[in-house]
Backbone bond lengths (Angstrom), bond angles and torsions (degrees), N, CA, C in turn:
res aa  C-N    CA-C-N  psi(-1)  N-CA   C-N-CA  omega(-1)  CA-C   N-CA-C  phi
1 X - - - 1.452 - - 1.533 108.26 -
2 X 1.336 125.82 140.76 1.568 127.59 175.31 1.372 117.94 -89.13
3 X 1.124 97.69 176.24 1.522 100.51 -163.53 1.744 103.91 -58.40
4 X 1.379 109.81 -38.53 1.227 125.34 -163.75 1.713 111.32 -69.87
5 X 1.350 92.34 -49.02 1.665 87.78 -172.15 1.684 92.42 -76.67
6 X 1.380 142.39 10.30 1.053 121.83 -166.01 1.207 91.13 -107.12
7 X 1.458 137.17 -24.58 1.172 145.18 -175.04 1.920 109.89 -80.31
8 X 1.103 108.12 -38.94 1.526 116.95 -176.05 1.517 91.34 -58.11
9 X 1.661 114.17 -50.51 1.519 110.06 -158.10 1.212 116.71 -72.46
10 X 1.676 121.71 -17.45 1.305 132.61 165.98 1.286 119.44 -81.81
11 X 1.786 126.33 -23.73 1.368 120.30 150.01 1.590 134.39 -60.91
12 X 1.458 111.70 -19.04 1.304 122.61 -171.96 1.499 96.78 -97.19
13 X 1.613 132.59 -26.51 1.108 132.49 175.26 2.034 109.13 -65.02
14 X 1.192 98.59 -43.87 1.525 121.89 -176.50 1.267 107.42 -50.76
15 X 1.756 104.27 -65.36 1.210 109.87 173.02 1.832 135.20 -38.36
16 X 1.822 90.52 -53.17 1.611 92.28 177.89 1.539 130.31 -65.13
17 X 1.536 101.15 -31.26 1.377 136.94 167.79 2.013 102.63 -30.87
18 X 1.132 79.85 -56.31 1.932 105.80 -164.67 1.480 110.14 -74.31
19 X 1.477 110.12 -38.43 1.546 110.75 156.71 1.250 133.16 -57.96
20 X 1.584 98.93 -36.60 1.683 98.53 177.49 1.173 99.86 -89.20
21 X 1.471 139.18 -39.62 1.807 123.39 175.35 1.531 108.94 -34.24
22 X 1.295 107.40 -26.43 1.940 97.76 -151.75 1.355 104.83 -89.43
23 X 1.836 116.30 1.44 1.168 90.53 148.51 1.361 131.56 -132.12
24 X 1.235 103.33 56.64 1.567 126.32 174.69 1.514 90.77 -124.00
25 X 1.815 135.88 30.89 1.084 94.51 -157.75 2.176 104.08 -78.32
26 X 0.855 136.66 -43.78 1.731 132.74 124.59 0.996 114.04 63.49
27 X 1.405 93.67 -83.99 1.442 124.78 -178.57 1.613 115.23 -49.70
28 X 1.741 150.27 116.73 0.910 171.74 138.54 1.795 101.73 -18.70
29 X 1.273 116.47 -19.58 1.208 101.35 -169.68 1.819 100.22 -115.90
30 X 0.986 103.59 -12.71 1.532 124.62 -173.66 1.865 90.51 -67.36
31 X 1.864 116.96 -72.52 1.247 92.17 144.22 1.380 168.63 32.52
32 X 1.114 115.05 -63.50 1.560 137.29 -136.82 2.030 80.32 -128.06
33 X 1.921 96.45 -55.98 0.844 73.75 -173.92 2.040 144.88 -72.40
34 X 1.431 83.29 -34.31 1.816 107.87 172.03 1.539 96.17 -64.96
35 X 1.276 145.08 -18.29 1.557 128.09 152.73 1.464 117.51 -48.19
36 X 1.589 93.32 -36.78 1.945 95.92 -155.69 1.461 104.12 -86.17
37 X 1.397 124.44 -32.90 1.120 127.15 137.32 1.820 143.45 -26.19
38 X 1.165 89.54 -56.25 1.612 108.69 158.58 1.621 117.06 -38.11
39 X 1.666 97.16 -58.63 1.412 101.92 -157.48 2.032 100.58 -83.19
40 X 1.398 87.43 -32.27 1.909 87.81 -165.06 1.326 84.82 -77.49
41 X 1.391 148.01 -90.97 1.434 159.40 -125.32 1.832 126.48 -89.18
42 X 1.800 87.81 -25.90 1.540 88.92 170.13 1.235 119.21 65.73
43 X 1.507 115.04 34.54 1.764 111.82 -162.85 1.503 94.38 -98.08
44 X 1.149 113.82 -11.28 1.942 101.24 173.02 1.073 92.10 -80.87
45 X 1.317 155.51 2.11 1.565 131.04 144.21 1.209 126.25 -90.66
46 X 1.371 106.92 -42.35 1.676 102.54 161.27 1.211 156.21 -80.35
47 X 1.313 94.58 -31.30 1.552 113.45 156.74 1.578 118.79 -112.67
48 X 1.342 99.74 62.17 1.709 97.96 -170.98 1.696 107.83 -85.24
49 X 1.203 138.84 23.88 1.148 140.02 149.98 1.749 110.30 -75.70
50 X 1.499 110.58 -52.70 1.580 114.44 178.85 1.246 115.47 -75.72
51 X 1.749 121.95 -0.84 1.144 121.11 -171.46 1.761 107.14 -96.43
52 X 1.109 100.95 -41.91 1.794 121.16 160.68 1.338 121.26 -66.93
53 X 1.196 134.66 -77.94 1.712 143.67 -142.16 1.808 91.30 -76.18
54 X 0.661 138.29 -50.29 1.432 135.60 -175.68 1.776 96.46 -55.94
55 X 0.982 149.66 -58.12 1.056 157.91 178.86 1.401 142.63 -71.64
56 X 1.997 90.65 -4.75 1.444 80.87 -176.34 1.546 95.80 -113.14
57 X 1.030 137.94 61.42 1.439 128.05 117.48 1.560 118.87 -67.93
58 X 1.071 134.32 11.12 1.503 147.72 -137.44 2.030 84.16 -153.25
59 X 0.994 109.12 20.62 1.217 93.95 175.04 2.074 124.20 -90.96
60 X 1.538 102.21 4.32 1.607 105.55 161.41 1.461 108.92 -63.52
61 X 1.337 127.66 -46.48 1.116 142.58 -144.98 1.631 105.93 -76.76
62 X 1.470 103.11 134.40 1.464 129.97 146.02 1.286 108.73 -25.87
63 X 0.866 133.52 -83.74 1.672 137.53 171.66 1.779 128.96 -32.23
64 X 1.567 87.81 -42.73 1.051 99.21 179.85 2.048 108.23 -63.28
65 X 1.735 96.94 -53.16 1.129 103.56 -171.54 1.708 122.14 -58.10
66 X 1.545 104.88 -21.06 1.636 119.12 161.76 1.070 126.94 -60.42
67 X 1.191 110.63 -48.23 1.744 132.61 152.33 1.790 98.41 -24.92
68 X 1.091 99.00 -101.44 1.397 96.62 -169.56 1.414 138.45 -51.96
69 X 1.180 83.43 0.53 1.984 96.30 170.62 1.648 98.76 -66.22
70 X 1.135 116.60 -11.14 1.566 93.07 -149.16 1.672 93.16 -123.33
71 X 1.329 114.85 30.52 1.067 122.52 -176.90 2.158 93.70 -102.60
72 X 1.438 90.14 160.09 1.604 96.98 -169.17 1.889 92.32 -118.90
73 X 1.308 114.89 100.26 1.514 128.12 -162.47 1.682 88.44 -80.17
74 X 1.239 116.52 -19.54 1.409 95.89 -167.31 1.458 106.75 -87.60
75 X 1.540 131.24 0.21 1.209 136.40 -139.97 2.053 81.29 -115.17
76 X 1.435 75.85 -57.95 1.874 105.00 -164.04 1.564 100.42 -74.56
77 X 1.310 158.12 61.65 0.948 148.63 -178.22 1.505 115.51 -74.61
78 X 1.318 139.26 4.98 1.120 153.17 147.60 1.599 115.13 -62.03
79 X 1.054 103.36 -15.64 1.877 115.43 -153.63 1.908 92.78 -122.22
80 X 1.630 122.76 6.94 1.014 137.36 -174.95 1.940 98.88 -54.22
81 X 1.572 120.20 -66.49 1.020 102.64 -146.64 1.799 118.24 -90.38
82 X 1.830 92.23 11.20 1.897 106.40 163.02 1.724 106.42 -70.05
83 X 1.380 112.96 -10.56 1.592 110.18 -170.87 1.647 86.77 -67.96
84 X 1.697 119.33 -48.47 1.856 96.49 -147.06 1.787 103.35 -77.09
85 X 1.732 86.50 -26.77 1.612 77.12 165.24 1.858 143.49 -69.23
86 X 1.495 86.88 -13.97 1.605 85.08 -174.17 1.890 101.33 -93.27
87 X 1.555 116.55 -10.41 1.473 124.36 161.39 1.655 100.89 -53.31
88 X 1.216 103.46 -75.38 1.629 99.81 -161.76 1.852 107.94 -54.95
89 X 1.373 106.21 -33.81 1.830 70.30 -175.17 1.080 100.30 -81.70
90 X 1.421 157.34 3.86 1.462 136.42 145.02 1.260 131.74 -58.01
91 X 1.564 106.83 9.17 1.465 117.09 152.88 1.621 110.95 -73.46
């Protein structure tokens, strides 16, 4: 297998992964987990469509708004107008 198709199959794994988190998002351990993710896999940069859209019905939330801190707006320019929102609740 190449690097590539080995990588697609771990994005499509990521992806589904992220659908079903979003609706445990609740859950304290659910959490824990999209952190650990964060740090090993880096999918709020790479896959920052599956890292967002699953989740933002969840967009009151504290969590949610952490979430999007960690998005790279300059990369994601689609994901431009979560920047003014994730400014103001850091008021």
């Amino acid at each position: 297998m190449t690097d590539e198709a080995e990588t697609n199959k771990k994005d499509i794994e990521l992806k589904k992964l992220l659908i079903n988190l979003s609706k445990y998002f609740y859950n304290p351990n659910t959490h824990q987990v999209i952190e650990y993710l964060i740090k090993v896999y880096k999918f709020n940069i790479f896959l920052t469509e599956y890292f967002i859209l699953p989740f933002l019905c969840y967009h009151n939330n504290k969590i949610f708004i952490k979430m999007i801190q960690n998005i790279n707006y300059k990369e994601n320019e689609e994901f431009t107008f979560m920047e003014e929102f994730e400014k103001m609740e850091r008021l």
